[in-house]
C-alpha positions in Angstrom: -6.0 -53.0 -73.2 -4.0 -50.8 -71.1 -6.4 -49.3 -68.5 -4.9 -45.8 -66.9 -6.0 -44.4 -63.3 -7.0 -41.0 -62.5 -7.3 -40.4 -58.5 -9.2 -37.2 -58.2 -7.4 -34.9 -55.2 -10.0 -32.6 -52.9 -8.8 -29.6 -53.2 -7.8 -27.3 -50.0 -9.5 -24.2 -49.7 -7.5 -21.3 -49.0 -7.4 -20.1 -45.2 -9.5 -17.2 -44.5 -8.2 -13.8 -44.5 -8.3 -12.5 -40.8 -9.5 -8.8 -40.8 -7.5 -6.4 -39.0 -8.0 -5.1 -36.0 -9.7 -1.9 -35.5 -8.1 1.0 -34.0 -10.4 1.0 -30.9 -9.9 -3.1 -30.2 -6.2 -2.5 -31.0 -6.3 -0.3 -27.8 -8.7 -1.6 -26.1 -6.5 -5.2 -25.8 -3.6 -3.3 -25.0 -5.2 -1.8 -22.2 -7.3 -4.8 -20.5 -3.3 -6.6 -20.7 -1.9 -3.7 -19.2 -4.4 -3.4 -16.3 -4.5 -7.2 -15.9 -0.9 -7.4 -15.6 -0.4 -4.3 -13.3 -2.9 -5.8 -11.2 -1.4 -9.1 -10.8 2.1 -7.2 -10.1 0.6 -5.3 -7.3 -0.9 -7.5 -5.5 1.8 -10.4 -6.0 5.1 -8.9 -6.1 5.4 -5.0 -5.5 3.6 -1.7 -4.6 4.0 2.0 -4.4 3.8 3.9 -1.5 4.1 7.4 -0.6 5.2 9.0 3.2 2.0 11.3 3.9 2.8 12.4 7.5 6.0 13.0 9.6 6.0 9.2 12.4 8.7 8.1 11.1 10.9 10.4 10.6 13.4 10.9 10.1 14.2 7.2 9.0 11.6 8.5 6.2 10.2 11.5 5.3 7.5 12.9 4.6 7.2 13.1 0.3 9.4 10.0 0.3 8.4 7.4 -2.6 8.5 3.3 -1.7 8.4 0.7 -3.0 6.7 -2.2 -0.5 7.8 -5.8 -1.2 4.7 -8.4 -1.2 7.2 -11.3 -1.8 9.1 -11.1 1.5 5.9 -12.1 4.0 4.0 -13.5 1.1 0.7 -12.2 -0.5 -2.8 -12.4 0.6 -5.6 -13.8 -1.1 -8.2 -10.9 -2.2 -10.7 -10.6 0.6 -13.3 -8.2 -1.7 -12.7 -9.6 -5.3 -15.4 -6.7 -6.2 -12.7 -4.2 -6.5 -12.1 -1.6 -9.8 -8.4 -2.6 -10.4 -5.5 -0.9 -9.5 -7.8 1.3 -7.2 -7.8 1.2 -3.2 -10.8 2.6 -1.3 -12.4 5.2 -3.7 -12.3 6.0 -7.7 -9.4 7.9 -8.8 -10.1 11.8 -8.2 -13.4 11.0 -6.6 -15.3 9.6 -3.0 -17.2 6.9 -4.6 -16.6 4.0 -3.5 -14.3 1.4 -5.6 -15.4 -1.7 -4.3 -18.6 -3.8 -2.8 -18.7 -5.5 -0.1 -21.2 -8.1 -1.1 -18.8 -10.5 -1.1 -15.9 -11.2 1.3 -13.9 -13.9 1.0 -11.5 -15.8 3.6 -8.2 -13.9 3.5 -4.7 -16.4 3.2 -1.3 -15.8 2.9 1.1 -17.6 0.3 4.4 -18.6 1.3 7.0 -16.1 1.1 10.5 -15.3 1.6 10.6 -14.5 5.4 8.7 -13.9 8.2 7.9 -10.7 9.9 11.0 -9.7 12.3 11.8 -7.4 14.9 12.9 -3.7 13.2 11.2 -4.5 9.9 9.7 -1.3 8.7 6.3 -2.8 7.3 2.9 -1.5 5.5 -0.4 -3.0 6.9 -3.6 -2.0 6.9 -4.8 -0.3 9.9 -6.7 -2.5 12.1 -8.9 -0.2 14.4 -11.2 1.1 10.9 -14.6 -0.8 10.7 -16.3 1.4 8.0 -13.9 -0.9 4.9 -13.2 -4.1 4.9 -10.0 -5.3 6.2 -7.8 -5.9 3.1 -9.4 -2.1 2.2 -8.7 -0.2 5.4 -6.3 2.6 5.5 -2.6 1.6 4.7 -0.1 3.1 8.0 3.8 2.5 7.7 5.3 1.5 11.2 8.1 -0.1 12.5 7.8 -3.4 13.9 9.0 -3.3 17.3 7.6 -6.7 18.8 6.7 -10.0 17.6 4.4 -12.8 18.4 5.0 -14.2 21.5 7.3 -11.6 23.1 7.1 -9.3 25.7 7.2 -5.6 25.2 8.0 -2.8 27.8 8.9 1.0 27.7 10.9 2.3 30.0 11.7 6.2 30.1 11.3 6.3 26.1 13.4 3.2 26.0 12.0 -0.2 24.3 12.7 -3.6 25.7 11.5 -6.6 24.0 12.0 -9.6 26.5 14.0 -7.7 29.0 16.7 -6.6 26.3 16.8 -3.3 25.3 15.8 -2.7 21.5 18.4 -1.1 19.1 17.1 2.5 18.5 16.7 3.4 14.5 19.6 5.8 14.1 17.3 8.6 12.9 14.2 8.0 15.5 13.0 11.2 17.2 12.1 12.7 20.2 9.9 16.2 21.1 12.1 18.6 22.9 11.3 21.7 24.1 14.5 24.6 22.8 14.2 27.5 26.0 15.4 30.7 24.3 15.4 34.3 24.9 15.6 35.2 20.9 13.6 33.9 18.4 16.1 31.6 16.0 16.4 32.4 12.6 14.6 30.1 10.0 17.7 29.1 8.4 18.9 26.9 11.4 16.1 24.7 11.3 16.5 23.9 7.9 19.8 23.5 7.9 19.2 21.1 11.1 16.4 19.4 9.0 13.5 20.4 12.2 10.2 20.8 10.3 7.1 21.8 12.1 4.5 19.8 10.1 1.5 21.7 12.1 3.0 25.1 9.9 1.8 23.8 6.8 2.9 27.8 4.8 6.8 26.8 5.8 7.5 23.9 7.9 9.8 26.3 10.1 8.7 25.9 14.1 7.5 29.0 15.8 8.1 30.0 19.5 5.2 29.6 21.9 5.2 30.0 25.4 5.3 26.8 27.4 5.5 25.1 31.0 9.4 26.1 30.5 8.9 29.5 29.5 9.6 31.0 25.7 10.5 28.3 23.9 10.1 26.2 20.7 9.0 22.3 20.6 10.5 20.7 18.0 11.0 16.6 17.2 14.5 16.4 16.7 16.9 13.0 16.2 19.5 13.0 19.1 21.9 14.4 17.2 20.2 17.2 16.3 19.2 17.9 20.3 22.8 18.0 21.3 24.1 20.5 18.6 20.9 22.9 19.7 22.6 22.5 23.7 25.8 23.3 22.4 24.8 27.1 21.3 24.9 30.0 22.9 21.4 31.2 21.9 19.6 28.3 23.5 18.9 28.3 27.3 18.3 24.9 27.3 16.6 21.9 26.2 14.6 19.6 27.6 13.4 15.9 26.6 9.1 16.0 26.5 8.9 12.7 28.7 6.0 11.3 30.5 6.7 10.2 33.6 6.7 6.6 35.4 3.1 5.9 36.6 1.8 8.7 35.4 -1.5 6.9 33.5 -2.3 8.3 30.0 -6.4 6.9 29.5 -6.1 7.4 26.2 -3.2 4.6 25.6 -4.2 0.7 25.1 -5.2 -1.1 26.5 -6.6 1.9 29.4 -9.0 2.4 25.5 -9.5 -1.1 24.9 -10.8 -0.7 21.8 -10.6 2.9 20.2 -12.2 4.7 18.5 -15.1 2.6 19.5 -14.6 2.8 23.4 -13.7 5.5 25.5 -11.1 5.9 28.1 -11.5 3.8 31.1 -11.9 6.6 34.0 -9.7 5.8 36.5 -6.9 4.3 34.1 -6.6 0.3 34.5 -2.7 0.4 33.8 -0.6 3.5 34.7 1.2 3.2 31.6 1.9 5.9 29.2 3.8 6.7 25.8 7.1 6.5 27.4 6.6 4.2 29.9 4.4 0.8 28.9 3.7 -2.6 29.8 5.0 -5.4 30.0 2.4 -6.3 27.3 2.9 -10.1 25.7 2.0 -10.1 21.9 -0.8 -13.3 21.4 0.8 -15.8 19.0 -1.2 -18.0 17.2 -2.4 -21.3 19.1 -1.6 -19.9 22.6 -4.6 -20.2 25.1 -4.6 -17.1 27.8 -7.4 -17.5 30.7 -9.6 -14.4 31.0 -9.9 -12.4 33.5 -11.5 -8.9 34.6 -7.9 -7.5 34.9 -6.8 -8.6 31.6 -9.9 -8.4 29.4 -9.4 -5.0 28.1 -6.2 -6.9 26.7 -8.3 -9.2 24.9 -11.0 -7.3 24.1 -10.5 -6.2 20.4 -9.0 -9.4 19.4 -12.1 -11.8 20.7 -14.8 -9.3 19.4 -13.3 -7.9 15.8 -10.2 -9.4 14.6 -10.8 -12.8 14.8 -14.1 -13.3 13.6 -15.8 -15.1 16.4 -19.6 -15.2 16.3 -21.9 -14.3 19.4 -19.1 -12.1 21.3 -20.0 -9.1 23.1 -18.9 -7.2 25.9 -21.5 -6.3 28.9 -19.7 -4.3 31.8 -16.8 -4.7 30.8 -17.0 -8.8 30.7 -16.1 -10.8 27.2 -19.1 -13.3 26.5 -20.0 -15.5 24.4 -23.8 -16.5 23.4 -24.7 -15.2 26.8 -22.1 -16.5 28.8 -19.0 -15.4 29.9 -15.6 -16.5 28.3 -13.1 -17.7 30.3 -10.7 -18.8 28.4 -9.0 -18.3 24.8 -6.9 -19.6 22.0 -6.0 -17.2 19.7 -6.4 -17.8 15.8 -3.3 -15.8 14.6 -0.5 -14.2 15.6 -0.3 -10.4 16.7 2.4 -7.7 15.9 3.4 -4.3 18.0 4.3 -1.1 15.5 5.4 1.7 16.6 6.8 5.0 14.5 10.1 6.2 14.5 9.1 9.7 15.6 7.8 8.7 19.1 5.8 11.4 19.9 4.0 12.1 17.1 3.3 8.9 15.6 -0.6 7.2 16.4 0.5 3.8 16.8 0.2 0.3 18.7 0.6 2.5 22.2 -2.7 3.5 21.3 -5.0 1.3 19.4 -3.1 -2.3 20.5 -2.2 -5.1 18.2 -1.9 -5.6 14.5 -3.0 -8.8 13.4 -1.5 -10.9 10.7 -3.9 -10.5 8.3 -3.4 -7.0 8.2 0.2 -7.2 6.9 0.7 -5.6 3.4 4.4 -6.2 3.2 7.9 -4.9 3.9 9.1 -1.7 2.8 12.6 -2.2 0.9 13.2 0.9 -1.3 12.8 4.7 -1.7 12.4 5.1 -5.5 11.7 9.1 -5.3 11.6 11.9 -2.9 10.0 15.1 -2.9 10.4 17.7 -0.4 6.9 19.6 -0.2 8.7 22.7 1.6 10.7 23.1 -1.2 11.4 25.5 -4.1 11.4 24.5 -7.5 14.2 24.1 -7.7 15.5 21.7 -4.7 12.2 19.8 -4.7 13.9 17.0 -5.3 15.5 14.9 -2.5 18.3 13.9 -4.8 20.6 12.1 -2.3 17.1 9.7 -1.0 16.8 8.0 -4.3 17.1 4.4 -4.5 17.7 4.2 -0.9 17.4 0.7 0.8 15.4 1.0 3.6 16.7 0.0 7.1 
């Protein structure tokens, strides 16, 4: 008898139908992606900047647009993950805070594509704030003018960095003072590119009477100072210089630690703007021996930067847990920034050293600039776009 088998096959339920999403999850994915990956692109790779106020000119201006290159010194570990993304010290539009400082982390830097070098024009947080944490402190845009382990002097306006005389950014400035027995007409200025940023209706200097007389003081590229001798209504003009040994208190290391400290009265160094140092830059895993004469030197670095526990300074004397520190090893390396507009530019000359862990990045592109004395019409900056920066 022929026997025939039936196998029984288990069926497969069909898959489940997936409901759409709603409008509000639609956008609200697209968003958290967006933020997460603008976040991760600023703090990795690149970051806008904008030029707020006239040091470096006129290598930039003020209104200029950059963009600042994380990749090229490498990017830092957040130090306050507590942070609303894509926000810096405060919420957009507002003076609330952004961030909390419960928690702060060790700060490290990945590897990147160079190291910091002499001339670099570089963003960093400003070291001498104390009400934000450090990776939160004000962003300032200098030019790096000295390096770990070199030594720095200014002579009559002039910077040497281990005796040789540094090349001077083509478009640095100077103050001068115009003598004149006329007022000059707006229209030179501009067409000179002299802006008085204190005039914030115009931008267009105004006379004053001076040490010289009637006269205008302008900061002015060389260039621009030797076309103003060469006509016949100017009287003269002459460089604003300090002099040689003249002290300024108010320069570092005379203000060891501003804005905490004041001015040491008399002046430790008789150095000023114009005429500084030598200074050596700390390097990282040098040892210095401390004395009274150089502690103001020191000072800042031992008791802020380096995050040392049981440092104070009594009389004017570094200790530690009581007793006083005579020697040092320092835990990073230290940078000297100065702006391209030297005499109006509150830099390194007068709060010291920027430390390493400060460094945002290098500055590498102008993407937009806007020119805030401007019409309308000629806001725009046209021939600045997409400018490398030197």
């Amino acid at each position: 008898m022929a026997v025939q088998s039936w196998e029984q096959r288990t069926a497969t339920p069909p898959p489940p139908i997936k409901k759409p999403k709603g409008f509000f999850r639609e956008w609200g994915d697209a968003i958290l992606f967006a933020v997460v990956a603008a976040t991760l692109i600023r703090w990795a790779t690149f970051e806008a900047y904008t030029i707020p106020t006239p040091s470096m000119e006129h290598s930039l201006l003020v209104g200029d647009y950059l963009f600042v290159s994380k990749l090229h010194y490498g990017p830092r570990t957040p130090q306050t993950p507590l942070q609303v993304p894509l926000t810096h010290q405060t919420l957009w539009g507002t003076d609330m805070k952004s961030y909390s400082d419960a928690i702060q982390l060790p700060s490290y830097r990945l590897p990147g594509f160079s190291e910091i070098k002499k001339g670099d024009v570089v963003v960093f947080n400003v070291p001498f704030e104390s009400q934000h944490p450090a990776d939160l402190r004000t962003n300032y845009i200098k030019r790096c003018v000295a390096v770990a382990g070199d030594v720095l002097e200014i002579k009559d306006t002039q910077v040497f960095v281990n005796g040789k005389p540094m090349n001077n950014p083509p478009q640095s400035q100077n103050r001068y003072f115009l003598q004149v027995n006329e007022p000059i007409r707006d229209k030179i200025f501009k067409d000179q590119g002299v802006t008085d940023f204190n005039n914030t209706a115009t931008g267009v200097p105004q006379p004053q009477y001076t040490q010289f007389g009637p006269a205008y003081m302008i900061d002015a590229t060389p260039t621009t100072a030797a076309y103003f001798k060469q006509q016949s209504f100017i009287k003269g003009v002459v460089q604003d210089k300090s002099p040689a040994g003249q002290a300024e208190p108010d320069v570092f290391p005379n203000n060891p630690d501003y804005p905490h400290s004041q001015p040491s009265s008399p002046a430790k160094f008789n150095w000023n703007r114009d005429n500084y140092g030598p200074l050596q830059l700390p390097k990282k895993g040098q040892t210095v021996q401390i004395t009274p004469e150089n502690s103001p030197i020191y000072e800042k670095i031992i008791l802020r930067y380096e995050h040392n526990e049981g440092v104070s300074v009594i009389n004017g004397v570094i200790t530690q847990n009581g007793q006083p520190l005579k020697s040092y090893t320092f835990k990073q390396n230290y940078y000297f920034m100065m702006g391209d507009n030297r005499h109006d530019s509150l830099d390194s000359r007068y709060w010291g050293f920027v430390p390493e862990d400060h460094i945002v990045g290098k500055a590498v592109l102008i993407w937009l600039s806007v020119d805030p004395y401007a019409d309308f019409f000629h806001k725009i900056r046209w021939s600045r776009l997409f400018n490398l920066i030197d």
